[in-house]
VOBA-1610 file (N, C-alpha, C; in pm, whole numbers, padded with zeros to 5 digits, always signed):
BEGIN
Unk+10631+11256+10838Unk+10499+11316+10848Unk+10510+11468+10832Unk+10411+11517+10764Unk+10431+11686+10744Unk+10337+11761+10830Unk+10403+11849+10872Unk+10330+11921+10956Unk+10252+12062+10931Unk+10162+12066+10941Unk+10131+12213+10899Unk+10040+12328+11006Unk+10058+12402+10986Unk+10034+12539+11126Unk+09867+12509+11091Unk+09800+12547+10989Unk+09655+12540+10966Unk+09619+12514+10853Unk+09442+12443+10868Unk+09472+12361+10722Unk+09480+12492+10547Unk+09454+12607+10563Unk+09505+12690+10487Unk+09640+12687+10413Unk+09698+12664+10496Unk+09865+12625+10435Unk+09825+12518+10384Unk+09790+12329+10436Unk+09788+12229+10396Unk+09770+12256+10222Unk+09618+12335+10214Unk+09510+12338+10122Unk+09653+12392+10004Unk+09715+12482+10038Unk+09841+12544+09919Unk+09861+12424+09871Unk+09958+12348+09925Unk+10018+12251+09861Unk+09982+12148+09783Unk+09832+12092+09796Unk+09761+12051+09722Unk+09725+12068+09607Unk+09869+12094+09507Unk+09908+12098+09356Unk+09993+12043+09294Unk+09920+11953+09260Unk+10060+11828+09211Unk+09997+11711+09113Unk+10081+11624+09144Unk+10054+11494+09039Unk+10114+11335+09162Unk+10007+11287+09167Unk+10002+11197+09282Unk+10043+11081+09172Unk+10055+10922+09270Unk+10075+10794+09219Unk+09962+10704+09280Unk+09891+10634+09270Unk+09820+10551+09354Unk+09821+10417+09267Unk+09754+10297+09367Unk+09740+10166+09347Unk+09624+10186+09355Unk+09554+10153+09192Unk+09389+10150+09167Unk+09343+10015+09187Unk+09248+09959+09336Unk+09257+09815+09327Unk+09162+09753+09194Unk+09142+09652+09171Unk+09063+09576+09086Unk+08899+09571+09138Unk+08811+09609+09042Unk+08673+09613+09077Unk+08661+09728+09120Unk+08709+09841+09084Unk+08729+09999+09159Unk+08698+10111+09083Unk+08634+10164+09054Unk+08597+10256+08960Unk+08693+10376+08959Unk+08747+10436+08867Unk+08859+10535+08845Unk+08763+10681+08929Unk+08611+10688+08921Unk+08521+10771+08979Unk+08553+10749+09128Unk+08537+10674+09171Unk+08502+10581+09320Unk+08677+10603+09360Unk+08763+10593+09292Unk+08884+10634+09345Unk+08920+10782+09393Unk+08826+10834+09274Unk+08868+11009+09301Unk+08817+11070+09402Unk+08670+11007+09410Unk+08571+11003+09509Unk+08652+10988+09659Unk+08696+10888+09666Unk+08750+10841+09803Unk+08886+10959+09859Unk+08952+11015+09769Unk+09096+11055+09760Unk+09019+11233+09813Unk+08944+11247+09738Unk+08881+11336+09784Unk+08781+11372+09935Unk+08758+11289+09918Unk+08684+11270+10063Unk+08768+11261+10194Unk+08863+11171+10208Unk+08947+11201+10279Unk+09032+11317+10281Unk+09057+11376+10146Unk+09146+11479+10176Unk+09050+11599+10268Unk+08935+11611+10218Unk+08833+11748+10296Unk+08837+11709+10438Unk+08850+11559+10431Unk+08793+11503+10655Unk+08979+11564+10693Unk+09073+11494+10657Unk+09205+11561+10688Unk+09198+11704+10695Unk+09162+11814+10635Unk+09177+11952+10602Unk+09092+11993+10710Unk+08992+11967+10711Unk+08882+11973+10835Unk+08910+11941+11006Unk+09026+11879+10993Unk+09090+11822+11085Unk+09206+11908+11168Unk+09241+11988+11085Unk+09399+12060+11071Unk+09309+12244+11146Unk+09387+12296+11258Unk+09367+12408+11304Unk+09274+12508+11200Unk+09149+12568+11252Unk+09129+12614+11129Unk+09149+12758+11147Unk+09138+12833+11019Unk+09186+12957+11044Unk+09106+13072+11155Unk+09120+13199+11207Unk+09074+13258+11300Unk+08914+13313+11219Unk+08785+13247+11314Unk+08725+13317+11288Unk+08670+13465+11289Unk+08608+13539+11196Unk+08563+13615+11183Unk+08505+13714+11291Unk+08512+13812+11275Unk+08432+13899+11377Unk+08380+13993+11304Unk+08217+14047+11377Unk+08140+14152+11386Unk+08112+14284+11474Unk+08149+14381+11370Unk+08086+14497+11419Unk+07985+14513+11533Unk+07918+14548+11618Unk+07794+14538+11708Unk+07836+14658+11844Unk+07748+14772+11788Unk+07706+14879+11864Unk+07594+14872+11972Unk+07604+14847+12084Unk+07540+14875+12188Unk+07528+14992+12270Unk+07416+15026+12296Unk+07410+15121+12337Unk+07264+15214+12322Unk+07174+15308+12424Unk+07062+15371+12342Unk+07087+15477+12263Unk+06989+15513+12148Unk+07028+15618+12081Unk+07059+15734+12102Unk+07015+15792+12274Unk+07011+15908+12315Unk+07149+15905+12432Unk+07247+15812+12416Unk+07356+15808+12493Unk+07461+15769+12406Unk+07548+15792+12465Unk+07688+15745+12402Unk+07728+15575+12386Unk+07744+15528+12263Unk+07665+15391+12224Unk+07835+15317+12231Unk+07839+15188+12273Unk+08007+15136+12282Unk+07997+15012+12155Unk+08122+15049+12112Unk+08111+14974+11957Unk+08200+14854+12001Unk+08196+14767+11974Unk+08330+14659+11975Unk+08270+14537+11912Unk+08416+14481+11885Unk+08372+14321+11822Unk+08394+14205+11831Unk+08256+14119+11798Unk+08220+14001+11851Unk+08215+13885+11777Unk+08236+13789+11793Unk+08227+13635+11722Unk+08100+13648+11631Unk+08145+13646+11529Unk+08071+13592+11385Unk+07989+13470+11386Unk+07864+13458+11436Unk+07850+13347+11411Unk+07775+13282+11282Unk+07742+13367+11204Unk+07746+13291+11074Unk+07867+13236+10969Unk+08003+13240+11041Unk+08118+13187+10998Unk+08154+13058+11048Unk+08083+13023+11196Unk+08140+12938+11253Unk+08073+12768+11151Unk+08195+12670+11164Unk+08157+12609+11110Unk+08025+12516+11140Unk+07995+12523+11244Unk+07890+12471+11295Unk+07731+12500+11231Unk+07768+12640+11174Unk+07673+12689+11132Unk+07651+12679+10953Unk+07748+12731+10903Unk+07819+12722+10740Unk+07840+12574+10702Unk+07818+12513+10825Unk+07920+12389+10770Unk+08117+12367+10761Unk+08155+12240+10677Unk+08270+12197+10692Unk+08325+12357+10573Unk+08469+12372+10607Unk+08517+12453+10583Unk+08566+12434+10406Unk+08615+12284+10423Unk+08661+12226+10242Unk+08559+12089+10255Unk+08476+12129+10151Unk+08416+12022+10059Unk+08451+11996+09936Unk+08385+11886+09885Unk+08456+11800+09768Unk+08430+11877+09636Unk+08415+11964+09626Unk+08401+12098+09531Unk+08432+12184+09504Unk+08560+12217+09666Unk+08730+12262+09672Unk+08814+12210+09593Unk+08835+12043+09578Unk+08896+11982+09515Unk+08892+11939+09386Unk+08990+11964+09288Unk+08989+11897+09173Unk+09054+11834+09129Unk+09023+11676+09052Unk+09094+11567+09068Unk+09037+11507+08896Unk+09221+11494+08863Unk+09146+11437+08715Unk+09307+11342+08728Unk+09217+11218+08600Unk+09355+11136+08573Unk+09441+11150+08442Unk+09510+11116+08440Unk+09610+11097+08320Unk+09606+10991+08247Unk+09567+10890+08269Unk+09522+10769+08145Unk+09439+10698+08202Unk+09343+10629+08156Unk+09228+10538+08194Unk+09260+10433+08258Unk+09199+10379+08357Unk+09201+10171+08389Unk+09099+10132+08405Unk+09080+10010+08321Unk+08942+10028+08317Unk+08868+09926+08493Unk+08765+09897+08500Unk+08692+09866+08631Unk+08803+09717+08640Unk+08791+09636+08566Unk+08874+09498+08636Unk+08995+09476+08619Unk+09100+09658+08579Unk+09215+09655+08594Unk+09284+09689+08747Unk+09374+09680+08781Unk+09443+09736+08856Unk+09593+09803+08897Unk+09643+09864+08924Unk+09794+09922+08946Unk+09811+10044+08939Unk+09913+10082+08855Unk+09948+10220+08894Unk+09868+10323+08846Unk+09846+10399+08895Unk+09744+10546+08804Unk+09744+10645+08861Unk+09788+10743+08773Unk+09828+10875+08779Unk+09704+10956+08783Unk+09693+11062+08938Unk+09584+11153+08904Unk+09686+11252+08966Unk+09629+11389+08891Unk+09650+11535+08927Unk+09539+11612+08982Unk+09621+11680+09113Unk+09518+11733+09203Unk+09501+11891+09216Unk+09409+11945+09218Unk+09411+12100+09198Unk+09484+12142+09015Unk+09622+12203+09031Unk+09674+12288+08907Unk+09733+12192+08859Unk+09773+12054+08983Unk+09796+11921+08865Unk+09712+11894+08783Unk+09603+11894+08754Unk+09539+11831+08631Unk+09566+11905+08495Unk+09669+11974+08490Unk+09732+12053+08345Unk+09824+11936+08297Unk+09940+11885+08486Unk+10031+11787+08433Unk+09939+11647+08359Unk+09834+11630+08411Unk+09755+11459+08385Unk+09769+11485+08226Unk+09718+11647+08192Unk+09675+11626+08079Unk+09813+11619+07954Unk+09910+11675+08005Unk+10009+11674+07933Unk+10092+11513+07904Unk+10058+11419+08069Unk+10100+11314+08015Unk+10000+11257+07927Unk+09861+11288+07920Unk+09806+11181+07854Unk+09825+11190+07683Unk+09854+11341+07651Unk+09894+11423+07505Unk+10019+11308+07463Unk+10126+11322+07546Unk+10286+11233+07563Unk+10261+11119+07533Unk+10179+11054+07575Unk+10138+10890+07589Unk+10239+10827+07579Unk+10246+10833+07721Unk+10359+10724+07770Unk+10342+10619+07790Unk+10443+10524+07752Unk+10434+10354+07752Unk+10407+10337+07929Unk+10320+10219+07884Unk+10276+10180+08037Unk+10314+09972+08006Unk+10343+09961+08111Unk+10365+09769+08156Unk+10277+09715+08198Unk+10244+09622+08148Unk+10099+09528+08252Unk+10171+09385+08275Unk+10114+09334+08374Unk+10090+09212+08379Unk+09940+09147+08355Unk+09997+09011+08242Unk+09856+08958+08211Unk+09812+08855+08281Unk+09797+08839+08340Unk+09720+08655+08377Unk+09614+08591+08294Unk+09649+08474+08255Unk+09571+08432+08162Unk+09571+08264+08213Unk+09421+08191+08153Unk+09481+08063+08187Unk+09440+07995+08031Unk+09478+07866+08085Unk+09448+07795+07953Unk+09335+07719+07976Unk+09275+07651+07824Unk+09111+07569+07871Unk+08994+07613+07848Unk+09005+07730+07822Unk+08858+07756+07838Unk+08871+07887+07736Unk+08758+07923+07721Unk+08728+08072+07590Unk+08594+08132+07660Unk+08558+08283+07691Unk+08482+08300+07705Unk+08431+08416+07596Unk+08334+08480+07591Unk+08243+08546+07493Unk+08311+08651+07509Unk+08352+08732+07649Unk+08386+08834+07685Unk+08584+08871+07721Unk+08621+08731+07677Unk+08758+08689+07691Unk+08806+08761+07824Unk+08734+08766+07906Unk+08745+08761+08075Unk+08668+08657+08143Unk+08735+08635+08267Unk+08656+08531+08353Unk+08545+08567+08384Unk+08514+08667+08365Unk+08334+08683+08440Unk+08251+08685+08325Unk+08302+08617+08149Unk+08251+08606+08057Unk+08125+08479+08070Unk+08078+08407+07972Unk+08020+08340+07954Unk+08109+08222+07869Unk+08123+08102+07906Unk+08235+08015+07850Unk+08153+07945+07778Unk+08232+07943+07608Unk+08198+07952+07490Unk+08246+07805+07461Unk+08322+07793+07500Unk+08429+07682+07474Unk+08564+07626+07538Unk+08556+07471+07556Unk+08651+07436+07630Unk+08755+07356+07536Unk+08864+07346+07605Unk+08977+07291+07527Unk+09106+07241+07547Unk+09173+07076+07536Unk+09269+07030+07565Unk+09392+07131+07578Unk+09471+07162+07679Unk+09587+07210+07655Unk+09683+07159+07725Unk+09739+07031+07791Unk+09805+06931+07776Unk+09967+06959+07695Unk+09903+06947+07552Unk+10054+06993+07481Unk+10112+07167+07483Unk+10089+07235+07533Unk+10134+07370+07539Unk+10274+07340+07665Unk+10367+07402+07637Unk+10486+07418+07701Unk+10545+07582+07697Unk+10603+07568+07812Unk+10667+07738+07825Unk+10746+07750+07694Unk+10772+07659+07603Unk+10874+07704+07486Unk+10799+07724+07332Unk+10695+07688+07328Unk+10575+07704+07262Unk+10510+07873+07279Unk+10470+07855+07433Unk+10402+07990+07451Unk+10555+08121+07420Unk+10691+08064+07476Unk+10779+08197+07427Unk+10744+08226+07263Unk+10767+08110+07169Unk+10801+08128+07048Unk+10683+08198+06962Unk+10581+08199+07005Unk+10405+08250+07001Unk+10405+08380+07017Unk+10471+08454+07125Unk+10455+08576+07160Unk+10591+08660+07124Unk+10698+08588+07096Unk+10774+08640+07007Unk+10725+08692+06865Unk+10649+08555+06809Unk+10585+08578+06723Unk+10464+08733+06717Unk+10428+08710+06774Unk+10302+08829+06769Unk+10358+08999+06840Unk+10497+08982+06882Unk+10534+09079+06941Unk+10605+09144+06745Unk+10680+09038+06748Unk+10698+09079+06586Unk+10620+09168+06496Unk+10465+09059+06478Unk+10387+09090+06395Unk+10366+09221+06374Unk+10362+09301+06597Unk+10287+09386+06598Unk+10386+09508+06561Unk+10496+09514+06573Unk+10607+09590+06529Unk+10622+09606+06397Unk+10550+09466+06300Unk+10584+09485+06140Unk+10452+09597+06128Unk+10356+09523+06157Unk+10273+09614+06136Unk+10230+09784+06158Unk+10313+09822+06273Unk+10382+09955+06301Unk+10396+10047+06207Unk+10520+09959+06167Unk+10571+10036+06041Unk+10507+10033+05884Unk+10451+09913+05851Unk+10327+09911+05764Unk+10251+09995+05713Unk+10194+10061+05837Unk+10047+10139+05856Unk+10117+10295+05845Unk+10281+10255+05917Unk+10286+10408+05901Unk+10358+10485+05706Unk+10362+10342+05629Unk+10374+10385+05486Unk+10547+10341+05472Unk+10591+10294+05596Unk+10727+10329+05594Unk+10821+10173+05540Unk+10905+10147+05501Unk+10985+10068+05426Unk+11047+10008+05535Unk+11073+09878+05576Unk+11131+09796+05700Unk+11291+09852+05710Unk+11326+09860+05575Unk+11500+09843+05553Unk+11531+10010+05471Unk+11425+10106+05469Unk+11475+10234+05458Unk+11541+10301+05540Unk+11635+10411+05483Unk+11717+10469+05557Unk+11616+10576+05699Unk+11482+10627+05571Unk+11390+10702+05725Unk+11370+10630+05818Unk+11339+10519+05801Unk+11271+10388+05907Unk+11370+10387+06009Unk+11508+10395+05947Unk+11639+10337+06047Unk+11625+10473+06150Unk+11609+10622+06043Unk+11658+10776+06158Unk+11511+10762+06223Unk+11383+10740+06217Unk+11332+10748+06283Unk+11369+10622+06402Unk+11366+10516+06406Unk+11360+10397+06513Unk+11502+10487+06628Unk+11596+10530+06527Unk+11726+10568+06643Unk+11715+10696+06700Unk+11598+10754+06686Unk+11530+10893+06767Unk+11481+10837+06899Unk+11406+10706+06943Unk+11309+10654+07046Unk+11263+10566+06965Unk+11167+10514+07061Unk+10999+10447+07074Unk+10954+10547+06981Unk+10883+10518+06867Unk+10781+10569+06792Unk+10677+10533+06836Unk+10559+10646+06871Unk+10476+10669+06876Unk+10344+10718+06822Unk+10214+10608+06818Unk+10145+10643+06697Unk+10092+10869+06707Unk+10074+10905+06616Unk+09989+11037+06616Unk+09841+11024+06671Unk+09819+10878+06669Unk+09679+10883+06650Unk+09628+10787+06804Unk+09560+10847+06893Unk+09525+10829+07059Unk+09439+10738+07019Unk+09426+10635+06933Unk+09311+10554+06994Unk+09343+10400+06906Unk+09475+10401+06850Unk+09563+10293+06781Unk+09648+10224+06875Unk+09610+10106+06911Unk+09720+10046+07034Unk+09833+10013+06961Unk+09943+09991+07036Unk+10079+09955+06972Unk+10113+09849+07083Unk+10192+09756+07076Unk+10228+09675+07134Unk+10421+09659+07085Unk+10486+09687+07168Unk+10626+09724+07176Unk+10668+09648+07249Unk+10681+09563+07322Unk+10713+09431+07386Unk+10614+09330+07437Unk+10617+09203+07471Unk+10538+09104+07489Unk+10645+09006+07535Unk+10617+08911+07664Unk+10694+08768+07708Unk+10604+08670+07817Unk+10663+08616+07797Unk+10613+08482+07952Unk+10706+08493+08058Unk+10615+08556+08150Unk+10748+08536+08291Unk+10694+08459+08380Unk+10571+08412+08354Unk+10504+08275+08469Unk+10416+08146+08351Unk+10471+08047+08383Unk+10382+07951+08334Unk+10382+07812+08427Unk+10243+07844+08444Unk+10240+07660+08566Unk+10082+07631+08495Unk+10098+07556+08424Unk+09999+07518+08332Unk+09879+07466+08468Unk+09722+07521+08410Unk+09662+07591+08303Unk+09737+07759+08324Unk+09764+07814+08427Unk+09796+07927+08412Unk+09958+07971+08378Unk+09903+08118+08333Unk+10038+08191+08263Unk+10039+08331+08264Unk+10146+08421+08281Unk+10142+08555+08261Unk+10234+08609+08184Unk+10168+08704+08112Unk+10254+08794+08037Unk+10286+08907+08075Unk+10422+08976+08023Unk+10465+09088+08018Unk+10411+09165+07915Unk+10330+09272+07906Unk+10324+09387+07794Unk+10375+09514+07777Unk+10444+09576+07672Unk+10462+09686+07710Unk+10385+09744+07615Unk+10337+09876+07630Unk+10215+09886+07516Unk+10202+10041+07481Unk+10106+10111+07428Unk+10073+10235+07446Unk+09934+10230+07373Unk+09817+10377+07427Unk+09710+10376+07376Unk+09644+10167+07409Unk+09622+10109+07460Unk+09624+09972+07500Unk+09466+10015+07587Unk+09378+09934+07625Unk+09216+09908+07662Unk+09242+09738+07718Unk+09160+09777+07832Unk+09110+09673+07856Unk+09051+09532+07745Unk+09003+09574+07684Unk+08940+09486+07612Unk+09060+09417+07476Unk+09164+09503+07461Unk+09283+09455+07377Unk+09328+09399+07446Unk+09377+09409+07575Unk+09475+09336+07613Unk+09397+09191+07662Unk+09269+09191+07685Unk+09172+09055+07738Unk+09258+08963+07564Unk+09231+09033+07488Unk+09168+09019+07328Unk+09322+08901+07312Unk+09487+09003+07345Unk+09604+08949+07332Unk+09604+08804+07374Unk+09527+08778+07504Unk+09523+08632+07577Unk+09472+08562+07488Unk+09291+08586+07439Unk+09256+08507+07382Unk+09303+08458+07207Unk+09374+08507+07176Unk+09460+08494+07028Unk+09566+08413+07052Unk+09655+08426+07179Unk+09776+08346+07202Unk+09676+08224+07221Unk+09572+08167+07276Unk+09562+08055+07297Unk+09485+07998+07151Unk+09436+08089+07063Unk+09414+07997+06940Unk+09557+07961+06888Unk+09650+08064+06887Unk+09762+08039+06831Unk+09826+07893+06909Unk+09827+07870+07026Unk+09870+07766+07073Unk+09791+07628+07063Unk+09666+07664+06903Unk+09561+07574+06905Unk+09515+07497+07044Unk+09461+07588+07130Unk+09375+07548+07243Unk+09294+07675+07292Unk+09260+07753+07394Unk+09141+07796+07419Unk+09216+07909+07510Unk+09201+07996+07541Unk+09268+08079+07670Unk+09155+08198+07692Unk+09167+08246+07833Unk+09114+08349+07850Unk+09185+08448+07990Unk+09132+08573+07964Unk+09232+08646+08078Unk+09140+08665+08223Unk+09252+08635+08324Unk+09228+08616+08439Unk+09240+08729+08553Unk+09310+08839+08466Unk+09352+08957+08557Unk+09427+09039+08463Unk+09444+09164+08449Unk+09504+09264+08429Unk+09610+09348+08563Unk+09723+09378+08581Unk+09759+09494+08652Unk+09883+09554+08601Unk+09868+09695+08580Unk+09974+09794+08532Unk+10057+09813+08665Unk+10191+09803+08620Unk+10304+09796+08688Unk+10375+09899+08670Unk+10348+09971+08585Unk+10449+10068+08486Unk+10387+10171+08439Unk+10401+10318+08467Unk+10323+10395+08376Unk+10505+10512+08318Unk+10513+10545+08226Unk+10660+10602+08223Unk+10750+10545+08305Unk+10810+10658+08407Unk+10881+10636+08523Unk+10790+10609+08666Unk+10728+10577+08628Unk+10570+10554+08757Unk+10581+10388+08773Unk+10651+10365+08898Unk+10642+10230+08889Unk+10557+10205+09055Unk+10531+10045+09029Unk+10456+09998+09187Unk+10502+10091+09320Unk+10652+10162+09314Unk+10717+10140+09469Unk+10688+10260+09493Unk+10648+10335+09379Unk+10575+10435+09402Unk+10427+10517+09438Unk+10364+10407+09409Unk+10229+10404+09435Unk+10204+10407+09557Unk+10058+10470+09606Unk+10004+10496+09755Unk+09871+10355+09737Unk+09898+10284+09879Unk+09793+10191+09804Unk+09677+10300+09904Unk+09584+10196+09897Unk+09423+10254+09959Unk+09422+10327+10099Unk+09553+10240+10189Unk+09510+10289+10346Unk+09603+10394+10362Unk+09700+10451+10256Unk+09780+10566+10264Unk+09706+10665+10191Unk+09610+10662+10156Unk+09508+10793+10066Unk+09448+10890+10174Unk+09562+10971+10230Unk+09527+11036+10369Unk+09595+11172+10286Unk+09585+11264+10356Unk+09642+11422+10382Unk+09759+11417+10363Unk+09903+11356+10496Unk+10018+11364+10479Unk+10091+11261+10407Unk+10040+11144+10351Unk+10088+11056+10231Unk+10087+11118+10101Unk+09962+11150+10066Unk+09897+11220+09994Unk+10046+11327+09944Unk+10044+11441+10037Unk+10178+11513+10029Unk+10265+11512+09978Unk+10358+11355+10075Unk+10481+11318+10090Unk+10449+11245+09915Unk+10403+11210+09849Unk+10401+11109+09701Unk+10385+11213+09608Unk+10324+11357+09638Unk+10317+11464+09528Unk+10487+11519+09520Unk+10532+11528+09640Unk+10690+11570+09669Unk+10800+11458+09538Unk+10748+11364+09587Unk+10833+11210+09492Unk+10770+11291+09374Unk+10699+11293+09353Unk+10608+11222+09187Unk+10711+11389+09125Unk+10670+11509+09216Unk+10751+11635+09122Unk+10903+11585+09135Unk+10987+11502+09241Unk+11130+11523+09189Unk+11126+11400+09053Unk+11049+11310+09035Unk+11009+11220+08930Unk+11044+11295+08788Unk+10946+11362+08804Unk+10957+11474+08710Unk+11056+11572+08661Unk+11079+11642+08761Unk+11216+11697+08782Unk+11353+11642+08696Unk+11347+11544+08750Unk+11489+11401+08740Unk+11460+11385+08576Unk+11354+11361+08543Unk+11309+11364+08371Unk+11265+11448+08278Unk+11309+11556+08261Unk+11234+11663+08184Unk+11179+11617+08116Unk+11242+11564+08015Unk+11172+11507+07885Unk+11056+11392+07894Unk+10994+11338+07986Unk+10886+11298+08029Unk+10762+11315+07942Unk+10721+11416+07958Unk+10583+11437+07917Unk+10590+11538+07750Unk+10792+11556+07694Unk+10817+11630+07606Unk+10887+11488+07522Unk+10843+11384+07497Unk+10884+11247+07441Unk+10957+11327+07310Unk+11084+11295+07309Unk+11181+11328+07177Unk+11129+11239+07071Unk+11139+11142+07070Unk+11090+11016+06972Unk+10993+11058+06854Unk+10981+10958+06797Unk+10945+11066+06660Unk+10759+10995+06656Unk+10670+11125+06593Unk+10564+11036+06602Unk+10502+10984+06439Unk+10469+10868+06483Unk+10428+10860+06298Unk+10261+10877+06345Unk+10224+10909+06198Unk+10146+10938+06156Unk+10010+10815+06080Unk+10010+10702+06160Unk+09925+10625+06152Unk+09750+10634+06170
//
């Protein structure tokens, strides 16, 4: 637990780049909202600094008048109000999730929001887990869609769904290089791939760089993604394609990011640690994070130009 003399000091340190667990059904607003709110009731909480004093001459004009000074009371908070409101604080994120995702997500607080913005420039690969089931298709290829269509899936097996998403993990890698003009078996193709992860130039082209099955208990199944530039609505989109491909019906059941760079779950603050001295203690982690990785948010890897 960190301790601090008054919340003045606290308020310093409150420059950084936090980790949190964004739950599902949670608005990325409604998160900042909350993170904020608590941080002003904590700060508000913490010794506050010495109030103010006033000048005040007593005395009649025709005598010798005694000057000294007295409690301010238009400083006191009682009067002014709370000392930090949510208009002290500034809170921005580093990549989107959308409302029925959940997991890891990076916000920067105060002079952190330079770092949010530098990772989001970097675009760093992030991991999800998919849940998906089989049977059914909806309009919105989420469960809270409208179901379009139902469908035998009986013959689907975990060795089916591997060979499917091998498949499409492929595709999405041929196509990579495709778009970026580049030759599969050229010598550039080879110096770029042995620089890094190539990365598109262009922020709004998803890439898909790994894909697997690490759960299947029929109707349900989950995938591994590893992705970049990736939306809610692509990755719903990935479920519902594997299940035409498995000629039957699928739709997604859940989204959660596990992975953002070096930003993993064990790092994350979930909801009931979004206090003052958690808060702290995860900006401390998240800079030696950083620290430990220079090259982080300075990705060597080469970017194509897609």
């Amino acid at each position: 637990m960190v301790n601090f003399r008054n919340a003045a000091s606290a308020f310093q340190t409150l420059n950084g780049l936090i980790c949190v667990y964004k739950p599902s059904c949670v608005p990325i607003k409604q998160v900042q909202h909350t993170i904020k709110t608590n941080l002003c009731r904590d700060l508000n909480k913490l010794p506050d600094r010495p109030r103010e004093k006033r000048v005040e001459i007593v005395g009649a004009t025709n005598e010798p008048m005694t000057v000294k000074l007295v409690p301010n009371y238009a400083d006191d908070p009682l009067v002014c109000g709370p000392r930090y409101i949510l208009e002290d604080i500034r809170c921005s994120w580093a990549t989107h999730l959308g409302l029925f995702s959940s997991g890891v997500l990076l916000l920067g607080i105060n002079e952190g929001t330079k770092l949010t913005y530098l990772i989001n420039t970097s675009r760093l690969t992030r991991a999800y887990k998919i849940q998906g089931q089989l049977g059914k298709a909806t309009d919105t290829f989420f469960w809270n869609g409208k179901t379009v269509e139902r469908s035998a899936y009986g013959h689907v097996t975990r060795e089916k769904i591997d060979r499917i998403v091998a498949y499409m993990q492929a595709a999405h890698q041929k196509a990579m290089y495709e778009q970026s003009g580049l030759h599969m078996e050229s010598q550039t193709t080879y110096e770029l791939a042995s620089q890094g992860l190539l990365r598109p130039a262009h922020s709004k082209l998803p890439i898909i760089y790994g894909i697997k099955c690490v759960h299947f208990d029929s109707p349900n199944f989950t995938l591994e993604v590893q992705s970049v530039n990736e939306y809610d609505h692509y990755l719903w989109t990935l479920v519902h394609d594997l299940g035409i491909q498995l000629k039957t019906s699928a739709h997604c059941t859940g989204v959660q990011c596990i992975r953002q760079g070096k930003f993993t779950l064990d790092v994350a603050l979930l909801r009931k640690h979004w206090q003052l001295e958690h808060i702290i203690d995860n900006m401390d982690r998240c800079r030696q994070i950083l620290e430990e990785n220079k090259n982080l948010m300075r990705p060597e890897s080469a970017r194509l130009s897609l």
